[in-house]
Residue frames relative to the residue before (quaternion, step in Angstrom):
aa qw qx qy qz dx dy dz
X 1.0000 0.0000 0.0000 0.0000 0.00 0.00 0.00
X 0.3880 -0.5812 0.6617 0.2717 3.64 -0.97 0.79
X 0.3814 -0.5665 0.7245 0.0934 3.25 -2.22 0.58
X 0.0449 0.7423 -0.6651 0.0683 3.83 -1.18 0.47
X 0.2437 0.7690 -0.5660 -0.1699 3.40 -1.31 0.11
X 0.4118 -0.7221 0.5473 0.0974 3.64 -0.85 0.71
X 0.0442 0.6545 -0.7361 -0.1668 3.87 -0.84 0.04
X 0.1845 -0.8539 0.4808 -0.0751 3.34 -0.93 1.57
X 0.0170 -0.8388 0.4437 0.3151 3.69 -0.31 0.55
X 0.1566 -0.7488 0.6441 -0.0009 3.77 -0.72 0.54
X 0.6478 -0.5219 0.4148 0.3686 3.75 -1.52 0.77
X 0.7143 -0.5171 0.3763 0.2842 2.87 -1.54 0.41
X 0.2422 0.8113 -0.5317 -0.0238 3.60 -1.36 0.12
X 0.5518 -0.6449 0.4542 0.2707 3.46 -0.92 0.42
X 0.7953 0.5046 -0.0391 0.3337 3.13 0.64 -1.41
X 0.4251 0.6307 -0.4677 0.4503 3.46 2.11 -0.18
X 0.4784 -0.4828 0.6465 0.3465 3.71 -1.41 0.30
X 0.6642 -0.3504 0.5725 0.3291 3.23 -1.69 0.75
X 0.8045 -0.1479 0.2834 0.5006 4.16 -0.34 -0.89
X 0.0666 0.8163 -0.5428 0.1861 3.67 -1.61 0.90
X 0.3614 -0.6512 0.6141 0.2612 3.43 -0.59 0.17
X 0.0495 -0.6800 0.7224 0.1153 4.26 -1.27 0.95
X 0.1495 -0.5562 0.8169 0.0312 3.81 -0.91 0.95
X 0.3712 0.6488 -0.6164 0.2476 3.69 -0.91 1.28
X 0.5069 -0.6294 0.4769 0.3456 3.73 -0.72 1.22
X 0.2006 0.6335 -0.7292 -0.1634 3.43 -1.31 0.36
X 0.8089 0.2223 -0.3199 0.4403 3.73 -1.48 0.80
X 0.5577 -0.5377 0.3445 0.5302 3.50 1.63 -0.26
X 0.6092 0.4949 -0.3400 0.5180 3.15 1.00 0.12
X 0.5702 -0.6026 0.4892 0.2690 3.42 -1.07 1.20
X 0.0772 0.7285 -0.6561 0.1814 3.59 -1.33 1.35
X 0.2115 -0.7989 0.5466 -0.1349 3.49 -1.34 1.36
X 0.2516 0.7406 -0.5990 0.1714 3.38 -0.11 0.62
X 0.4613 -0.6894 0.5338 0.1643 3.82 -1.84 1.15
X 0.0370 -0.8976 0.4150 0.1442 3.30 -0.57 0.26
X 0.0457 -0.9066 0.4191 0.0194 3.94 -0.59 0.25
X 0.4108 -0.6954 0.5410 0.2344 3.61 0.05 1.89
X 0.1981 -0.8062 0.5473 0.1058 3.54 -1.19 1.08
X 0.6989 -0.1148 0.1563 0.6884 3.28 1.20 -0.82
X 0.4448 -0.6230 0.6052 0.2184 3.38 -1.44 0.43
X 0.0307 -0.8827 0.4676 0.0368 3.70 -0.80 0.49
X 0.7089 -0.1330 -0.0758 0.6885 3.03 0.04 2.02
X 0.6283 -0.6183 0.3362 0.3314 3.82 -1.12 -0.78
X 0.5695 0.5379 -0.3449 0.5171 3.27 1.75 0.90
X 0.7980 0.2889 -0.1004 0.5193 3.76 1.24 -0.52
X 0.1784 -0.7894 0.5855 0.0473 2.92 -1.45 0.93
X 0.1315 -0.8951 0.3987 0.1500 3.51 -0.89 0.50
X 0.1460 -0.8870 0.4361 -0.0405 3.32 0.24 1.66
X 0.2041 -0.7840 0.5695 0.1389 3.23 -0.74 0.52
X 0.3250 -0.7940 0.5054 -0.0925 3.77 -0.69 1.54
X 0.2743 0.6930 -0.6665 0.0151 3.58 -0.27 0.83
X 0.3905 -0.6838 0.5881 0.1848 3.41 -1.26 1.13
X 0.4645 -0.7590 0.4469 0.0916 3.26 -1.24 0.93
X 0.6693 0.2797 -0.0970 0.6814 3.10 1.93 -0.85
X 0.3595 -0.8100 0.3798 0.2654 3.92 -0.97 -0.06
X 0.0000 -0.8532 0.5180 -0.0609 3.26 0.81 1.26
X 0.3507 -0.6658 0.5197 0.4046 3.81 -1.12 0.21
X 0.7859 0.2887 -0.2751 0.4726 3.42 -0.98 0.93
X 0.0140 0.9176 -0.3934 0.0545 3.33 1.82 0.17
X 0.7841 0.3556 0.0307 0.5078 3.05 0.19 -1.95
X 0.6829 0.4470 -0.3509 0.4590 3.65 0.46 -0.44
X 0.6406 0.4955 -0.2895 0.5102 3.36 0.81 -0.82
X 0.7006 0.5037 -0.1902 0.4683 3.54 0.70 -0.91
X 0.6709 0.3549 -0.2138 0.6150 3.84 0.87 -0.61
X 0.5365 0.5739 -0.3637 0.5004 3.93 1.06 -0.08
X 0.8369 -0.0991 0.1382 0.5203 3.07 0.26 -1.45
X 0.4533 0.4232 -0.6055 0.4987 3.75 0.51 1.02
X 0.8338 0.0639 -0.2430 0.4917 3.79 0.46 -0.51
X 0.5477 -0.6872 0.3559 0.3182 3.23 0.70 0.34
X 0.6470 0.3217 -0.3850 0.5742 3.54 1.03 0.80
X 0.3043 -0.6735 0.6486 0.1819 3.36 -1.17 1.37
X 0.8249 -0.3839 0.3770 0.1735 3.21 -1.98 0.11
X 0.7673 -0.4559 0.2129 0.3976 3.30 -0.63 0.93
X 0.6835 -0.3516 0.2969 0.5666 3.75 0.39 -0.39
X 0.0957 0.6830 -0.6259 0.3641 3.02 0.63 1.97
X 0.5131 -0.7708 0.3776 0.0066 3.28 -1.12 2.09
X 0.6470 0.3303 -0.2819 0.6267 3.25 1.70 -0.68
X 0.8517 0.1904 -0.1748 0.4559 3.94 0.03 -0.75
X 0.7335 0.5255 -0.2213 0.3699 3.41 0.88 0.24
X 0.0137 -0.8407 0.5245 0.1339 3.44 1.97 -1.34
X 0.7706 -0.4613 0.2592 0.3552 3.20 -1.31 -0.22
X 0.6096 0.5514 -0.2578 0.5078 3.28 1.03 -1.17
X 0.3347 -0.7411 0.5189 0.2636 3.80 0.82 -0.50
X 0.3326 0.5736 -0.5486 0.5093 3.34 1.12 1.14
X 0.3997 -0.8104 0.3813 0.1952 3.60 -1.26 0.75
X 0.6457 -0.5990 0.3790 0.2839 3.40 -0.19 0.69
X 0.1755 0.8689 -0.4342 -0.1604 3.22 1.41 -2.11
X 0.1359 0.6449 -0.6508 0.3769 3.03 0.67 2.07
X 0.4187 -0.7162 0.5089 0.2296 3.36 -1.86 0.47
């Protein structure tokens, strides 16, 4: 398994856990990656840090879309503008 890690910013939320592990297919192919809320910014962003466990393309995007349910900062494919996900693969 490859290793990666990403500091990511993504909207805001209360309700994310502090840190976790997402086990969510991406391409159909089984993919893991840990994560860990660094800091909140202001009352719209969060900064999570993401280290994938497996090496999937789009790993992290796919995984911060729709394992926590907040895509990436103005990410064009799982995020769009509005920062709603798309919940392509």
């Amino acid at each position: 398994s490859s290793h990666a890690e990403a500091d990511n910013l993504m909207p805001f939320d209360e309700d994310l856990p502090d840190s976790g592990i997402i086990t969510l297919p991406v391409d159909n192919k089984s993919a893991s990656s840990r994560y860990e809320l660094k800091r909140r910014i202001g009352n719209d962003v969060l900064h999570v840090q993401v280290e994938t466990m497996t090496g999937r393309k789009h790993q992290v995007r796919v995984h911060c879309a729709k394992g926590l349910g907040r895509p990436l900062f103005l990410d064009p494919l799982y995020g769009g503008s509005s920062g709603v996900s798309k919940g392509q693969d």
